[in-house]
C-alpha positions as CSV (number, residue, x, y, z in Angstrom):
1,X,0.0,0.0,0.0
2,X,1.4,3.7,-1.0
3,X,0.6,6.9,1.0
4,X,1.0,9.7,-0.2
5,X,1.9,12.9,2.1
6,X,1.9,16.6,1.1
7,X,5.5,18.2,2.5
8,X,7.4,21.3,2.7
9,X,10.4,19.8,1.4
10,X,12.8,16.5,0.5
11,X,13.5,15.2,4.0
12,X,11.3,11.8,3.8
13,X,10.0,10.6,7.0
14,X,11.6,13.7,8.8
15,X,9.9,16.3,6.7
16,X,6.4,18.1,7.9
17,X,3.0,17.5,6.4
18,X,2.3,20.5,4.4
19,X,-0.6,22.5,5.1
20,X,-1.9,23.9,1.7
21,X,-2.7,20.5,0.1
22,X,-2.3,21.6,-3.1
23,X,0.2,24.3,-2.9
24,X,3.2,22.6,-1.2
25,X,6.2,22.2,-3.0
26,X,6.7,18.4,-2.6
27,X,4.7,14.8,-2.4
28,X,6.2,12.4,0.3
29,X,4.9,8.4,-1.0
30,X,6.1,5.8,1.3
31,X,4.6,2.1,0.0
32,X,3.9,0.5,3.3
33,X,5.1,-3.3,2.0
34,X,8.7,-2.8,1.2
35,X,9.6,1.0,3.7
36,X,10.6,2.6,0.2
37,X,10.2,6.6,0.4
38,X,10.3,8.5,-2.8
39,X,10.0,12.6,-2.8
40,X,8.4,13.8,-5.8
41,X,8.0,17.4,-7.0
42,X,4.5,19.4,-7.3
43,X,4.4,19.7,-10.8
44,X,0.7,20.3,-10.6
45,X,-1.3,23.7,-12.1
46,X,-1.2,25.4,-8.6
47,X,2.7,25.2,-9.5
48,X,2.9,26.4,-12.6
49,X,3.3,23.1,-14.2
50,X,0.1,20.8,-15.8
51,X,-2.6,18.4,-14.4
52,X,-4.1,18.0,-11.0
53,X,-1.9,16.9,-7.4
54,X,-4.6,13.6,-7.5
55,X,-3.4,13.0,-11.3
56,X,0.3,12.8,-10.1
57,X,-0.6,10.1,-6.9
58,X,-2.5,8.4,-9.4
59,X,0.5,8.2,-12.0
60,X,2.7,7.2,-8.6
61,X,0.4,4.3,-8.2
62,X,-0.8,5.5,-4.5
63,X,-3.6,4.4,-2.9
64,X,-4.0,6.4,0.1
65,X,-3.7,10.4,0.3
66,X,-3.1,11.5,4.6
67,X,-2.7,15.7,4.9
68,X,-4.1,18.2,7.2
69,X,-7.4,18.9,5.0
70,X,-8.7,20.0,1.8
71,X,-11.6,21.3,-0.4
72,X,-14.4,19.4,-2.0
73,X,-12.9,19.9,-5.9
74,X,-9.8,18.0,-4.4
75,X,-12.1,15.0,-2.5
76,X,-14.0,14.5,-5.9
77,X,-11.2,14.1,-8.3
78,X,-9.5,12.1,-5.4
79,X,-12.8,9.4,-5.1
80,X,-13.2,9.4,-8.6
81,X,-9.1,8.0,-8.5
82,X,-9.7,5.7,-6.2
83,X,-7.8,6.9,-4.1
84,X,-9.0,7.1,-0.4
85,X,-8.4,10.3,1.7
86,X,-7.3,10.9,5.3
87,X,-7.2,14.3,7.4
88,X,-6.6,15.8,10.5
89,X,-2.8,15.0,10.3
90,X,-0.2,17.1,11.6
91,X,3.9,16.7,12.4
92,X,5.9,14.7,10.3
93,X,5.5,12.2,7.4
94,X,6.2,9.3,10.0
95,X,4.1,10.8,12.5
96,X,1.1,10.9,10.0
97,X,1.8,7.5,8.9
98,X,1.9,6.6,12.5
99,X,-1.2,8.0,13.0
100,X,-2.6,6.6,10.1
101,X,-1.6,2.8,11.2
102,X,-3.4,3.4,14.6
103,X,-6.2,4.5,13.2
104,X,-6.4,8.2,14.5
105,X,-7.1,10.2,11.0
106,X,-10.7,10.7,9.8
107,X,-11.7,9.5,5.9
108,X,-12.5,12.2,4.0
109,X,-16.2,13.0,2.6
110,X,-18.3,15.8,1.1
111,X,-19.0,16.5,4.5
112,X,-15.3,17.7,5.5
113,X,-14.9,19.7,2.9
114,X,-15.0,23.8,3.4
115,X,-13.5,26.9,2.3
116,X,-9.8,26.7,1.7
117,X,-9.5,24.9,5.4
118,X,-11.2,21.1,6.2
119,X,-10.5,20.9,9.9
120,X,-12.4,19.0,12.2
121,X,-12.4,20.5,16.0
122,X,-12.0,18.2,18.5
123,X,-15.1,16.9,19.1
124,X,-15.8,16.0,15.3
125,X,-18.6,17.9,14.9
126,X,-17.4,19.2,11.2
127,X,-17.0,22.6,11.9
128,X,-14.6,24.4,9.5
129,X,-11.4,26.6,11.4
């Protein structure tokens, strides 16, 4: 299994999960089964490049996105990928996968989505911060 993590730079499991999904300047994918970590440039439209950040984790053959939040347009093209999505994470790469593994992060829906922002508050009541 691949995730994928939005990052502020090339530092692998050390780096912290960016906070602008689609505006950060690099992708962390670790694949679960073998530990391999591979940095891979934003080359999206929000970049200045071409294509969608879901179009380049689809090419990277990921199956699950894990990032702080993000807006409906990005949850659609996501689901219609395949490709399941996790929010509420926070730290570093390995502490989002950590998190992810125990089962802390929330799957994405329609319902999460808001603004430029999809945080849930503590008590997971959906409202946007």
């Amino acid at each position: 299994m691949k995730i994928c993590i939005p990052t502020i730079g090339e530092n692998g499991l050390d780096d912290l999960v960016g906070e602008h999904f689609g505006r950060v300047p690099t992708y962390t994918v670790v694949d679960l089964d073998t530990n391999e970590v591979k940095v891979i440039p934003n080359t999206s439209e929000h970049m200045g490049g071409q294509g969608n950040p879901p179009e380049i984790m689809a090419r990277e053959g990921v199956n699950v996105m894990v990032c702080r939040g993000l807006g409906r347009r990005a949850i659609m093209m996501f689901e219609e990928l395949s490709i399941n999505v996790y929010i509420g994470a926070s730290g570093t790469v390995k502490d989002a996968i950590e998190a992810f593994k125990q089962g802390r992060l929330q799957k994405a829906s329609m319902d999460d989505a808001c603004g430029k922002h999809a945080f849930r508050d503590e008590h997971h009541h959906g409202h946007c911060h």
